[in-house]
C-alpha atoms as a printed R data frame, in Angstrom:
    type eleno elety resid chain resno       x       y       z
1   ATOM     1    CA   UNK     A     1  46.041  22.490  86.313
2   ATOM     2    CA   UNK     A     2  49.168  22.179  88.078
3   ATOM     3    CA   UNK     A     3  49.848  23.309  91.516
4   ATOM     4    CA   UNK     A     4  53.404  24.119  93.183
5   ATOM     5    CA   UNK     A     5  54.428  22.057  95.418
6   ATOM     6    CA   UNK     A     6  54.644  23.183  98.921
7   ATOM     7    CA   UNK     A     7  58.121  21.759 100.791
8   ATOM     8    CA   UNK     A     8  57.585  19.062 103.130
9   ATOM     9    CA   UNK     A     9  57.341  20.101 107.152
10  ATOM    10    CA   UNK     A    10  60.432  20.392 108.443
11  ATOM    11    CA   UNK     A    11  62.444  20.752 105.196
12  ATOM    12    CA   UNK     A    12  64.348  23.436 103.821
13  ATOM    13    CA   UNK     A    13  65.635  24.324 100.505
14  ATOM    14    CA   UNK     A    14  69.257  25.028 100.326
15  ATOM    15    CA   UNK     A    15  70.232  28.261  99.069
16  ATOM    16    CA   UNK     A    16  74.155  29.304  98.762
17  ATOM    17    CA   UNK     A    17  76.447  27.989 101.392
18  ATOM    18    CA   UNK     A    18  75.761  27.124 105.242
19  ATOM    19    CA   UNK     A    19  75.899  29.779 107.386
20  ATOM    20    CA   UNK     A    20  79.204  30.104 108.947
21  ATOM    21    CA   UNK     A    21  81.222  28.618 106.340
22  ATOM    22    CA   UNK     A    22  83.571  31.588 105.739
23  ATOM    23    CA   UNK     A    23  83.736  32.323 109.445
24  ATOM    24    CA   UNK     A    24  84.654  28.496 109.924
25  ATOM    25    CA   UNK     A    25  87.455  28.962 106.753
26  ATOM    26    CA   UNK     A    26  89.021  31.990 107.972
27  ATOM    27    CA   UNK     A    27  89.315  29.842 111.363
28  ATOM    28    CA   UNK     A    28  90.991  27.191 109.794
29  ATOM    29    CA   UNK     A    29  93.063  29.586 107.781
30  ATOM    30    CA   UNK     A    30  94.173  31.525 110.836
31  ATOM    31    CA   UNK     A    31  94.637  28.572 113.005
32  ATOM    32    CA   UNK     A    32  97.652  27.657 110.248
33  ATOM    33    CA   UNK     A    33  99.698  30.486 111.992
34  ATOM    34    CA   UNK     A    34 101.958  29.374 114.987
35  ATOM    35    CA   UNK     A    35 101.868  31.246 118.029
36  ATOM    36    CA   UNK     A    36 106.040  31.880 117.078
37  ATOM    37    CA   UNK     A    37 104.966  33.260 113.722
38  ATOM    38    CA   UNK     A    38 102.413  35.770 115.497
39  ATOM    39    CA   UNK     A    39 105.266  36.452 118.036
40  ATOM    40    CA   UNK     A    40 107.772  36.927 115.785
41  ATOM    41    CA   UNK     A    41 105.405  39.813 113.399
42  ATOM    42    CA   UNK     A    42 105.131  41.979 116.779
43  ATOM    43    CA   UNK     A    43 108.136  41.874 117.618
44  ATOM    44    CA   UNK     A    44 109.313  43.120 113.759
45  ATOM    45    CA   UNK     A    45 106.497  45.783 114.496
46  ATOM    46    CA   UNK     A    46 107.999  46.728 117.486
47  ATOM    47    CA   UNK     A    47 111.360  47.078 115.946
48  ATOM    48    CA   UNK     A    48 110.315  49.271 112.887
49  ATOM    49    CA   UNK     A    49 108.350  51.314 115.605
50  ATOM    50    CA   UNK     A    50 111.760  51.804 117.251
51  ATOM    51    CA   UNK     A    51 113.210  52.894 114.291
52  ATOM    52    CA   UNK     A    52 110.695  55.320 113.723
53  ATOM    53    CA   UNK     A    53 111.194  56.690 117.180
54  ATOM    54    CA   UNK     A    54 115.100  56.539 116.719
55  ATOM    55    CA   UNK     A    55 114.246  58.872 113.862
56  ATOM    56    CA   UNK     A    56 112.379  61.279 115.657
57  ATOM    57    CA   UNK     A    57 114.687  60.970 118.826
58  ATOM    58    CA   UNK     A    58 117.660  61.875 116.454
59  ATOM    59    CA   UNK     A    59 116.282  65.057 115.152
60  ATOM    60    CA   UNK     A    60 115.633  66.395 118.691
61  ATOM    61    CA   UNK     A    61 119.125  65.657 119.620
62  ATOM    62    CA   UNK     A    62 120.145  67.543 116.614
63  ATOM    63    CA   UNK     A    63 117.854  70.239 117.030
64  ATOM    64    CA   UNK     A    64 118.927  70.629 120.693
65  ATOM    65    CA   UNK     A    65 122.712  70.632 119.963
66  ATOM    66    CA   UNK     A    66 121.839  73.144 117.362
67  ATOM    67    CA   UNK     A    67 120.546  75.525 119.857
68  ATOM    68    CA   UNK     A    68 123.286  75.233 122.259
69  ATOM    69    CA   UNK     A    69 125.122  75.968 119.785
70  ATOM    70    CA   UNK     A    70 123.873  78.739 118.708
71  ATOM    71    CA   UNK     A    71 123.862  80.092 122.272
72  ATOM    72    CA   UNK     A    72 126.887  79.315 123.069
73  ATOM    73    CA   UNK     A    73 128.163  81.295 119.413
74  ATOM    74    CA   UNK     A    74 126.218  84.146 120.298
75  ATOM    75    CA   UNK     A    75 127.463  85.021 123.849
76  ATOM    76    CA   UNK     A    76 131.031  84.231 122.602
77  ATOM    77    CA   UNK     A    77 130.574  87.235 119.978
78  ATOM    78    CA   UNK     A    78 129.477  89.209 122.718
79  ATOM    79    CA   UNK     A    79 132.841  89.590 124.050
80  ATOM    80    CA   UNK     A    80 134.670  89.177 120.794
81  ATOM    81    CA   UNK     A    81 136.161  92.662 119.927
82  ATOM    82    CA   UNK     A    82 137.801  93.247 116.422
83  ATOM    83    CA   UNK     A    83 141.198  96.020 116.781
84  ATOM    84    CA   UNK     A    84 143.238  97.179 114.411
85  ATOM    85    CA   UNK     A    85 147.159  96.111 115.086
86  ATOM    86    CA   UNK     A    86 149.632  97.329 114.170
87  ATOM    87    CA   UNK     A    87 153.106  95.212 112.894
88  ATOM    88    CA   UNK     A    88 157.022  95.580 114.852
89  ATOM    89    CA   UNK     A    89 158.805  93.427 111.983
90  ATOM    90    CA   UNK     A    90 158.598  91.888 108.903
91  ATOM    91    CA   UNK     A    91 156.143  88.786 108.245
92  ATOM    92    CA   UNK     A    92 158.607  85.862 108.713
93  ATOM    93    CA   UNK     A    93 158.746  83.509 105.720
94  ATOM    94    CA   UNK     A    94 159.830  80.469 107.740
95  ATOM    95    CA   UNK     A    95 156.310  80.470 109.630
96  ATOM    96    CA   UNK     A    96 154.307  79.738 106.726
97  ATOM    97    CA   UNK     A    97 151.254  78.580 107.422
98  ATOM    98    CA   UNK     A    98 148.038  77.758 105.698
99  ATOM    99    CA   UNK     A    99 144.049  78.835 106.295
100 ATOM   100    CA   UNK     A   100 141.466  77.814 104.581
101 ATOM   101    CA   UNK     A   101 143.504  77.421 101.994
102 ATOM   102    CA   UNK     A   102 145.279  80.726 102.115
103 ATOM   103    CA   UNK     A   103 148.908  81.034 102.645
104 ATOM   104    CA   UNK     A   104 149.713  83.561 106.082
105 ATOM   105    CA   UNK     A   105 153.034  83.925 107.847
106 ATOM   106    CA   UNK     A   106 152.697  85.559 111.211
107 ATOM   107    CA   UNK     A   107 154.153  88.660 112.315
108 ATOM   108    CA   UNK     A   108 154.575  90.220 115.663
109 ATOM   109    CA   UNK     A   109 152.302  92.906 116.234
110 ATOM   110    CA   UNK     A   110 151.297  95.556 118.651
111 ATOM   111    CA   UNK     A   111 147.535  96.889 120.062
112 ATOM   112    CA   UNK     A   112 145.816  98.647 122.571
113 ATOM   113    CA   UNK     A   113 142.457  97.280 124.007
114 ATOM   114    CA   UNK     A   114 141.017  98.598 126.648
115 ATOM   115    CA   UNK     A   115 142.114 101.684 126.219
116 ATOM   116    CA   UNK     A   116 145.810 102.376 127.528
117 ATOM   117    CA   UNK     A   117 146.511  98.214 127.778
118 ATOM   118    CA   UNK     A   118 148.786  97.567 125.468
119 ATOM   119    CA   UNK     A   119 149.289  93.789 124.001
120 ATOM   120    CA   UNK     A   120 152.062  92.289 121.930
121 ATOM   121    CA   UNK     A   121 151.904  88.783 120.271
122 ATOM   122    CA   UNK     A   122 152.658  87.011 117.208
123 ATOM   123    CA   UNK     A   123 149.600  86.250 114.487
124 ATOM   124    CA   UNK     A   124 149.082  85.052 111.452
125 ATOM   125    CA   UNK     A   125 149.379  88.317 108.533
126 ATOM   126    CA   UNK     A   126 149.162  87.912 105.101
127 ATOM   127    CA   UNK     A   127 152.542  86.706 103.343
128 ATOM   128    CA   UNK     A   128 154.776  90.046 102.448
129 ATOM   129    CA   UNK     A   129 153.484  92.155 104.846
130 ATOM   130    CA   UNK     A   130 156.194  94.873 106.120
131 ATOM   131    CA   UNK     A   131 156.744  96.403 109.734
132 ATOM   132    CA   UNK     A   132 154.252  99.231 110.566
133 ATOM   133    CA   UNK     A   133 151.070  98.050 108.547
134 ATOM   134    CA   UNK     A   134 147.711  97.584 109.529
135 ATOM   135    CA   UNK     A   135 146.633  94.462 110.928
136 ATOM   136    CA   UNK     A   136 142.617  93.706 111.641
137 ATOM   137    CA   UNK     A   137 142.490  90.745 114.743
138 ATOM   138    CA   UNK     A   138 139.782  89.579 117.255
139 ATOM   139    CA   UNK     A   139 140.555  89.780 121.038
140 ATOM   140    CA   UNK     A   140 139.089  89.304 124.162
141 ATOM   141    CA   UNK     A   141 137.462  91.537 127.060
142 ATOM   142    CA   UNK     A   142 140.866  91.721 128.529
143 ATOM   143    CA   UNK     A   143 142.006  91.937 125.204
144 ATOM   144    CA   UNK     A   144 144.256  89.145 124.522
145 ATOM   145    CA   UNK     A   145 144.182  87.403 121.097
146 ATOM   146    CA   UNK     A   146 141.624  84.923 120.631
147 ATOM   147    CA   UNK     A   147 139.653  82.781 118.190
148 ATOM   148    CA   UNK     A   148 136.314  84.138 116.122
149 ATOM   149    CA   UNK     A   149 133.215  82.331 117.548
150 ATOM   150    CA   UNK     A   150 132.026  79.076 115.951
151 ATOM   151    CA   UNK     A   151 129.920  79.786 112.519
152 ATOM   152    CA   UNK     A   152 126.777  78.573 112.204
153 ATOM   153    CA   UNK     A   153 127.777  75.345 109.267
154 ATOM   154    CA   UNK     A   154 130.071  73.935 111.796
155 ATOM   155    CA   UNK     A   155 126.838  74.055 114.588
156 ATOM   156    CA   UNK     A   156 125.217  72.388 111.893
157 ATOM   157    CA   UNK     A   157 127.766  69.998 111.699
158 ATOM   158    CA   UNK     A   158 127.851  68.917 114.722
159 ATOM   159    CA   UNK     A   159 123.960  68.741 115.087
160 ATOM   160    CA   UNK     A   160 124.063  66.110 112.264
161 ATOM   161    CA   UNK     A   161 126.306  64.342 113.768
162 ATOM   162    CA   UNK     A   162 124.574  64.147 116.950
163 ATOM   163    CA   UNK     A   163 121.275  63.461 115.644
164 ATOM   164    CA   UNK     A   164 122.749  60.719 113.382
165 ATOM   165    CA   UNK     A   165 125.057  59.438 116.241
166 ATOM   166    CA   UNK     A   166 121.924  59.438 118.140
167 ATOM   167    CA   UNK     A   167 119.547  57.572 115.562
168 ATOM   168    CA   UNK     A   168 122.613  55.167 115.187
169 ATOM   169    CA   UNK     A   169 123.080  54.075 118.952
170 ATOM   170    CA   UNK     A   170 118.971  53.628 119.437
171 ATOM   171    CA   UNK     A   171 118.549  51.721 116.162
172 ATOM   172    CA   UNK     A   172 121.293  49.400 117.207
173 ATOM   173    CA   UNK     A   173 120.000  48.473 120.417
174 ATOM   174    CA   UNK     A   174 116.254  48.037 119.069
175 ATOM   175    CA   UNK     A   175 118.286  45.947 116.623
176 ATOM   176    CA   UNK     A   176 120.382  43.658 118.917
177 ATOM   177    CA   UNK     A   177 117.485  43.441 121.481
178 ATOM   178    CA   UNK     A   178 115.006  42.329 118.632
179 ATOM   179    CA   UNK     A   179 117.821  39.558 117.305
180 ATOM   180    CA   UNK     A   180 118.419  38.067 120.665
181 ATOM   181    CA   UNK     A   181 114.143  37.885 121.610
182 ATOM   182    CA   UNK     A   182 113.953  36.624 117.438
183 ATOM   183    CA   UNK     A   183 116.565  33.691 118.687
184 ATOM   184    CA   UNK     A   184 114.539  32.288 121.454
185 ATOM   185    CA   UNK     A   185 111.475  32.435 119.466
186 ATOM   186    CA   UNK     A   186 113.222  30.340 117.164
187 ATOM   187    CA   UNK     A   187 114.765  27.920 119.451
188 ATOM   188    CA   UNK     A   188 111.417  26.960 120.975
189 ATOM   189    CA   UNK     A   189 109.762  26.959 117.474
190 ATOM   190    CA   UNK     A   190 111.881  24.300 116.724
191 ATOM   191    CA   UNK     A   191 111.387  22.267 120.348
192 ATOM   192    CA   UNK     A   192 108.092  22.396 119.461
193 ATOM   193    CA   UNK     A   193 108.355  20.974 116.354
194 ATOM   194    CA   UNK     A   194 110.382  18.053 117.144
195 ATOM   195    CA   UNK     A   195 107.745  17.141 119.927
196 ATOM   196    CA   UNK     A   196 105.159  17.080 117.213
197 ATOM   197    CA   UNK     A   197 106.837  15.662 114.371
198 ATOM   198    CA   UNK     A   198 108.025  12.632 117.155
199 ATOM   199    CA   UNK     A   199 104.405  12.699 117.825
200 ATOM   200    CA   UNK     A   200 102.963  12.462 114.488
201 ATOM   201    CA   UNK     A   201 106.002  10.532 112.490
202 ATOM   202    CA   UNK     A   202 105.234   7.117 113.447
203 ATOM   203    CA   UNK     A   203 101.629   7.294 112.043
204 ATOM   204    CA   UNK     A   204 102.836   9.569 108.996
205 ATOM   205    CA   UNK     A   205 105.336   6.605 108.086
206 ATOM   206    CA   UNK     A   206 103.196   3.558 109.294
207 ATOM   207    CA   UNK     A   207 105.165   1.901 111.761
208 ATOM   208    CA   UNK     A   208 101.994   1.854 114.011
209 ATOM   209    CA   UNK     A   209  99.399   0.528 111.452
210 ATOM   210    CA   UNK     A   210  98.610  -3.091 112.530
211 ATOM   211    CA   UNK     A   211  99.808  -4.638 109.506
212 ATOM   212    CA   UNK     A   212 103.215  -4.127 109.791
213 ATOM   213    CA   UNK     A   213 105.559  -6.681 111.539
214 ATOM   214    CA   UNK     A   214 108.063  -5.617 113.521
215 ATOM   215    CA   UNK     A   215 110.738  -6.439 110.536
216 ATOM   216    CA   UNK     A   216 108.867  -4.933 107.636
217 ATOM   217    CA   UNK     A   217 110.920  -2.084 105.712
């Protein structure tokens, strides 16, 4: 009858690998990394960070520009008054002029706003138009001639501009900061490896084994 044999005292059966062994390989692995190349991955996370909050910094400064804006359209219309005008003379043909594509000559016309103020400049009418017509313009509280408020595409406009203007300047600066810190990694990554390769090249090429004279190629 056979019996197992029971392992000697102090003796262990090997099963798998040691303990430790990935632990001790993902060292190794790791310790392959420079500190310049771990320097050098932050500080591309830190500039795609930056980018991200260049992103998010632009649409505020559009959104805030949109606002003003907006404001500043609205109490404009406030004291924007539309009057009807009323033409002295002929549109002149030698003033021709163009809006948004549209073809005007300006007349001289006549209006009354406020009541009993009477006003008297020249405006852009539609081409053809004869003395004594109709003529629909915007004017002022004190009732001079003025401009329609901004509309709300050209706000929108000039948001996107800002916030991309914005974006633009913050990017840049991550950018150039980034480049510059990226240089001086780089410049002491390579000092450091000319120390170790004038460390390490004699005994990599043999000129300090023992066997070699002095004159040996």
């Amino acid at each position: 009858m056979f019996h197992r044999s029971s392992p000697r005292p102090g003796h262990r059966r090997s099963q798998g690998a040691p303990h430790g062994t990935g632990h001790r390989h993902r060292t190794e692995t790791n310790a392959l990394r420079r500190p310049a190349d771990r320097t050098r991955t932050r500080w591309l996370l830190a500039f795609a960070l930056s980018c991200l909050l260049a992103a998010a910094g632009g649409i505020v400064a559009g959104l805030i520009v949109m606002d003003s804006g907006l404001r500043a359209a609205a109490e404009q219309a406030r004291h924007r008054h539309g009057v009807v005008a009323t033409t002295v003379e002929e549109a002149s043909p030698r003033t021709a002029t163009r809006i948004n594509g549209a073809p005007l000559t300006t007349a001289r016309v006549r209006w009354q706003y406020p009541a009993a103020s009477g006003h008297t400049a020249r405006v852009p009418v539609p081409p053809g138009t004869r003395a004594g017509q109709p003529v629909t313009l915007l004017v002022d509280d004190k009732g001079e001639s003025t401009m329609a408020s901004r509309s709300a595409s050209e706000i929108a406009a000039d948001a996107v501009a800002a916030g991309a203007a914005n974006t633009g300047l913050i990017t840049l600066a991550a950018a150039g900061a980034v480049f510059l810190r990226l240089r001086r990694v780089e410049a002491r990554n390579l000092a450091q490896w000319e120390r170790e390769w004038d460390r390490v090249e004699p005994r990599w090429s043999g000129r300090l084994r023992p066997d070699r004279e002095p004159g040996d190629d």
